[in-house]
C-alpha positions as CSV (number, residue, x, y, z in Angstrom):
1,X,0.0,0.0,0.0
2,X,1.1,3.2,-0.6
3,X,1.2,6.0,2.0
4,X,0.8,9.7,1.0
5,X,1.3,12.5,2.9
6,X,-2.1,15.5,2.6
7,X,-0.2,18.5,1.7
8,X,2.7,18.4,-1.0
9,X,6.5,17.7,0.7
10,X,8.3,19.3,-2.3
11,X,12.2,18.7,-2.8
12,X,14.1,21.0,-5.5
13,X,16.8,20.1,-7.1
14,X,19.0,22.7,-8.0
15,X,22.6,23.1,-9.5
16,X,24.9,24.2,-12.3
17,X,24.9,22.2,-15.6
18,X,25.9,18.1,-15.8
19,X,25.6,18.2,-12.2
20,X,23.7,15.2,-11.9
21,X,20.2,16.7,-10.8
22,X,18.4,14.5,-13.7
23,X,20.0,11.3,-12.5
24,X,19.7,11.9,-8.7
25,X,16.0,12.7,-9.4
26,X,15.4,9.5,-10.8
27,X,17.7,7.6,-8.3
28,X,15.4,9.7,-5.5
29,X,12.0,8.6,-6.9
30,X,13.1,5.2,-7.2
31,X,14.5,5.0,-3.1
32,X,11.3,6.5,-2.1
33,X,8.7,4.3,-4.3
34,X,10.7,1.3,-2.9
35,X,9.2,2.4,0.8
36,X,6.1,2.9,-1.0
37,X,5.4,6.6,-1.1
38,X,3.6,8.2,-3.5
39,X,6.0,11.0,-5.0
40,X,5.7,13.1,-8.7
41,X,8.9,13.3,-10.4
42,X,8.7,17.2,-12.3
43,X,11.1,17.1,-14.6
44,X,12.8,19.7,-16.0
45,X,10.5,22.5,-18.3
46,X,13.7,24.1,-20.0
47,X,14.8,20.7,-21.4
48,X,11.5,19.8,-22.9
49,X,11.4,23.4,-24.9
50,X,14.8,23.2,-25.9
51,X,14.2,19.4,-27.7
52,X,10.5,20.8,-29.1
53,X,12.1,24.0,-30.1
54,X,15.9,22.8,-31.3
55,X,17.5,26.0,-29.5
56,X,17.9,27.8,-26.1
57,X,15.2,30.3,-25.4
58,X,16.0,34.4,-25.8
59,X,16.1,36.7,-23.3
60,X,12.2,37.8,-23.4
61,X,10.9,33.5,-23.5
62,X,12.7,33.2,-20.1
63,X,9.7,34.4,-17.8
64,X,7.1,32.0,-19.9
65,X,10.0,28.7,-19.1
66,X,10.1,29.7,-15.1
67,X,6.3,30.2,-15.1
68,X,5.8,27.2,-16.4
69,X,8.1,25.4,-14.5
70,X,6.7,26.7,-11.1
71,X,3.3,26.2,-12.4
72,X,4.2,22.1,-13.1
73,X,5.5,21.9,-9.0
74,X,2.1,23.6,-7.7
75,X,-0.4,21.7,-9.9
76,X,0.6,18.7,-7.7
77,X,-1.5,18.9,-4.5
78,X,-0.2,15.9,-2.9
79,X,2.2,13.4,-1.9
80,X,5.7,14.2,-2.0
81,X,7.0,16.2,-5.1
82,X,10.8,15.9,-6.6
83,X,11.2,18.9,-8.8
84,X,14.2,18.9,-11.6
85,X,14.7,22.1,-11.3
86,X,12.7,25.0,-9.9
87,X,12.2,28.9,-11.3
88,X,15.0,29.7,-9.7
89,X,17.7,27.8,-12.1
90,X,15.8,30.0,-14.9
91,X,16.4,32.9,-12.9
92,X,19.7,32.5,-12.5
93,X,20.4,31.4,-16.3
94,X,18.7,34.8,-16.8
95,X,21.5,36.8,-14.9
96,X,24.4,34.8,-16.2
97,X,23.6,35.1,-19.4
98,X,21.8,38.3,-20.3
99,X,22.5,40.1,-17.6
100,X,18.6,40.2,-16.6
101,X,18.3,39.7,-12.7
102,X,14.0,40.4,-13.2
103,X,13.2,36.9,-12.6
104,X,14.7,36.6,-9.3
105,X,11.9,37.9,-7.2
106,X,9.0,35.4,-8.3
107,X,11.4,32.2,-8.4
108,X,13.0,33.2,-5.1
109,X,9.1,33.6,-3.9
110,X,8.6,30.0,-5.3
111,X,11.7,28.5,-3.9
112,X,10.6,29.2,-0.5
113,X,7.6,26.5,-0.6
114,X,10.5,23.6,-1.1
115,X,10.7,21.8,1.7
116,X,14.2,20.9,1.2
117,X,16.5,22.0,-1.5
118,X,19.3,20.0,-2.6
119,X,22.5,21.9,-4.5
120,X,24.3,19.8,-6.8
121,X,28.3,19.5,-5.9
122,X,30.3,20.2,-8.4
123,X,32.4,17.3,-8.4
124,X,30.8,15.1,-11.0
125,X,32.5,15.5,-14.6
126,X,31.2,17.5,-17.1
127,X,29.7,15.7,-20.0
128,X,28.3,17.5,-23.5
129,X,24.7,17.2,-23.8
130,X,23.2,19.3,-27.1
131,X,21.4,22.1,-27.0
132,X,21.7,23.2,-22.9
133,X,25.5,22.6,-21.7
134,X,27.9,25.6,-22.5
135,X,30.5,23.9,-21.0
136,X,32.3,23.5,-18.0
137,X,33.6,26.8,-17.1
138,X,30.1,28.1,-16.4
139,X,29.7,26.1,-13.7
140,X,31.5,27.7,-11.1
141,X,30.1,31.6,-11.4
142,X,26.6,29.6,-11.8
143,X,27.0,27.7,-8.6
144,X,28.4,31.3,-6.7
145,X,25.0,32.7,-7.9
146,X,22.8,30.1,-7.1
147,X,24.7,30.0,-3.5
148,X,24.0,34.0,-3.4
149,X,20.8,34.0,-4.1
150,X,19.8,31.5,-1.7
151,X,21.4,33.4,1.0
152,X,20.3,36.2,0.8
153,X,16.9,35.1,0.6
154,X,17.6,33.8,3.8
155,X,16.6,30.3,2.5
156,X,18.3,26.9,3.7
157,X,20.1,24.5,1.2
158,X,22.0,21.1,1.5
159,X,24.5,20.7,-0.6
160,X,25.2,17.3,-2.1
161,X,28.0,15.1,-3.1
162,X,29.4,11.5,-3.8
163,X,28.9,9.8,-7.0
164,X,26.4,7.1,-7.5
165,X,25.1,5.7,-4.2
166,X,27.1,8.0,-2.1
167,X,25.2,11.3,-3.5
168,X,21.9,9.1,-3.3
169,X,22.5,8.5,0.5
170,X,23.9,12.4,0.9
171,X,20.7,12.9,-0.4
172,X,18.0,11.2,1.2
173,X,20.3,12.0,4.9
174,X,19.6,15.6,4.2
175,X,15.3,14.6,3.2
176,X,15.1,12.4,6.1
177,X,17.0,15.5,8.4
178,X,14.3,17.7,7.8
179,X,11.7,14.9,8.6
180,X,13.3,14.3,11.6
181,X,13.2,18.2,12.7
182,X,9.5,18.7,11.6
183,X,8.5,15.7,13.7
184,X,10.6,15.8,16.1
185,X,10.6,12.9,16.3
186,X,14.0,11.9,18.0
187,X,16.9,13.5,20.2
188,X,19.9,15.1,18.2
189,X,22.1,13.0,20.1
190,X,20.1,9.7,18.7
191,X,20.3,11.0,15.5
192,X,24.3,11.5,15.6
193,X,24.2,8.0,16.8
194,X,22.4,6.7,13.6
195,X,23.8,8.6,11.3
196,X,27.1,7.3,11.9
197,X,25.8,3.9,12.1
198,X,24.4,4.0,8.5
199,X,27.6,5.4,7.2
200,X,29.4,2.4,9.2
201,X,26.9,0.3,7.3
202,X,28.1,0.7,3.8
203,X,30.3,3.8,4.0
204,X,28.2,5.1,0.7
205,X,28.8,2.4,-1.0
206,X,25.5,1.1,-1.7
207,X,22.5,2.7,-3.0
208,X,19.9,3.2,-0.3
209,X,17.1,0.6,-0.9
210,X,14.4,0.2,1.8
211,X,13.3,-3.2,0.5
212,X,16.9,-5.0,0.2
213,X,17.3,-3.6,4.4
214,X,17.3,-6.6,6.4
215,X,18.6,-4.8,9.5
216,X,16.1,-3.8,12.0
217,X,18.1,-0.7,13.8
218,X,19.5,0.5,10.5
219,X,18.1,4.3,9.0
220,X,16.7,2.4,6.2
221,X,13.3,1.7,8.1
222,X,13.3,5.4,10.0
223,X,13.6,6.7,6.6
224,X,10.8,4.4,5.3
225,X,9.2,4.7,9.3
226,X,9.3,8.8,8.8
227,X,7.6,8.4,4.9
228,X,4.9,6.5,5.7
229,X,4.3,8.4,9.0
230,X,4.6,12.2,7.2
């Protein structure tokens, strides 16, 4: 059976280019429909114009893509939402590359109704891919304004890294960390104690799969414990 939760727990996913934010999105939705949650994937909007229109957008069909994208995370009303990207990567795109900071205001006001918001690392290599990538040296000064923004919006971010498995678990720690703080549900003592348990478990080695858990004290069942319970 598969448990929901009645308002939307929404998860952005935010980072420079061919920093693994489609990958980890899929790797999320699969972890979490293993514990049997029911979770949207929303994937990217700027991707999908860019293959329907065979270019990048200009300068003035920027607002219409972060619209749109902000308009895909809210039309889902419940369950738990992992967004590839949010308004806010448009936004930023918008300032890097045409100098046009307008867009900041509405997807800052949008990021702040993510629960959690995970910032890709940028330790993954950068690999070509059509249309979107400009290459590697964007990443950087796109990372330092994504970092900006969310600052000085006042507006909390974990940042994520590991390849594989290891950014999977760095990823669902920081998800199950904010369920732990909204339900209090334990100590921060205890959850010092199980976090370094876990890692002790399979040092990020291993992709974190509630169903192939067979160990009763491990953070696989909180995790799939704190799901079902949210």
């Amino acid at each position: 059976m598969k448990s929901s939760v009645s308002t939307p727990f929404r998860i952005a996913l935010l980072g420079a280019e061919s920093t693994g934010k489609t990958q980890l999105a899929e790797h999320l939705l699969a972890a979490m429909q293993s514990c049997g949650v029911s979770v949207t994937h929303v994937p990217e909007t700027l991707r999908q114009w860019c293959d329907a229109h065979k270019r990048t957008p200009q300068v003035h069909e920027q607002s219409a893509i972060a619209m749109a994208q902000a308009d895909k995370v809210l039309s889902v009303q419940h369950g738990w939402v992992i967004a590839d990207t949010t308004a806010l990567m448009t936004a930023i795109y918008s300032d890097f590359l045409f100098q046009d900071p307008t867009l900041y205001a509405m997807a800052l006001q949008h990021q702040a109704l993510f629960d959690v918001t995970l910032l890709m690392g940028l330790d993954l290599p950068w690999v070509p891919d059509g249309l979107q990538r400009d290459g590697a040296h964007v990443r950087a000064p796109v990372d330092g304004l994504l970092r900006q923004a969310l600052s000085r919006a006042k507006l909390p971010f974990q940042v994520v890294y590991g390849h594989g498995p290891a950014r999977l678990n760095a990823a669902l720690w920081a998800v199950q960390d904010k369920l732990i703080r909204l339900k209090s549900a334990v100590s921060l003592e205890s959850q010092i104690e199980r976090t370094q348990s876990q890692f002790g478990l399979n040092q990020g080695r291993s992709a974190w799969r509630c169903d192939l858990c067979s160990d009763a004290g491990c953070e696989h069942r909180l995790f799939s414990d704190l799901l079902k319970q949210t």
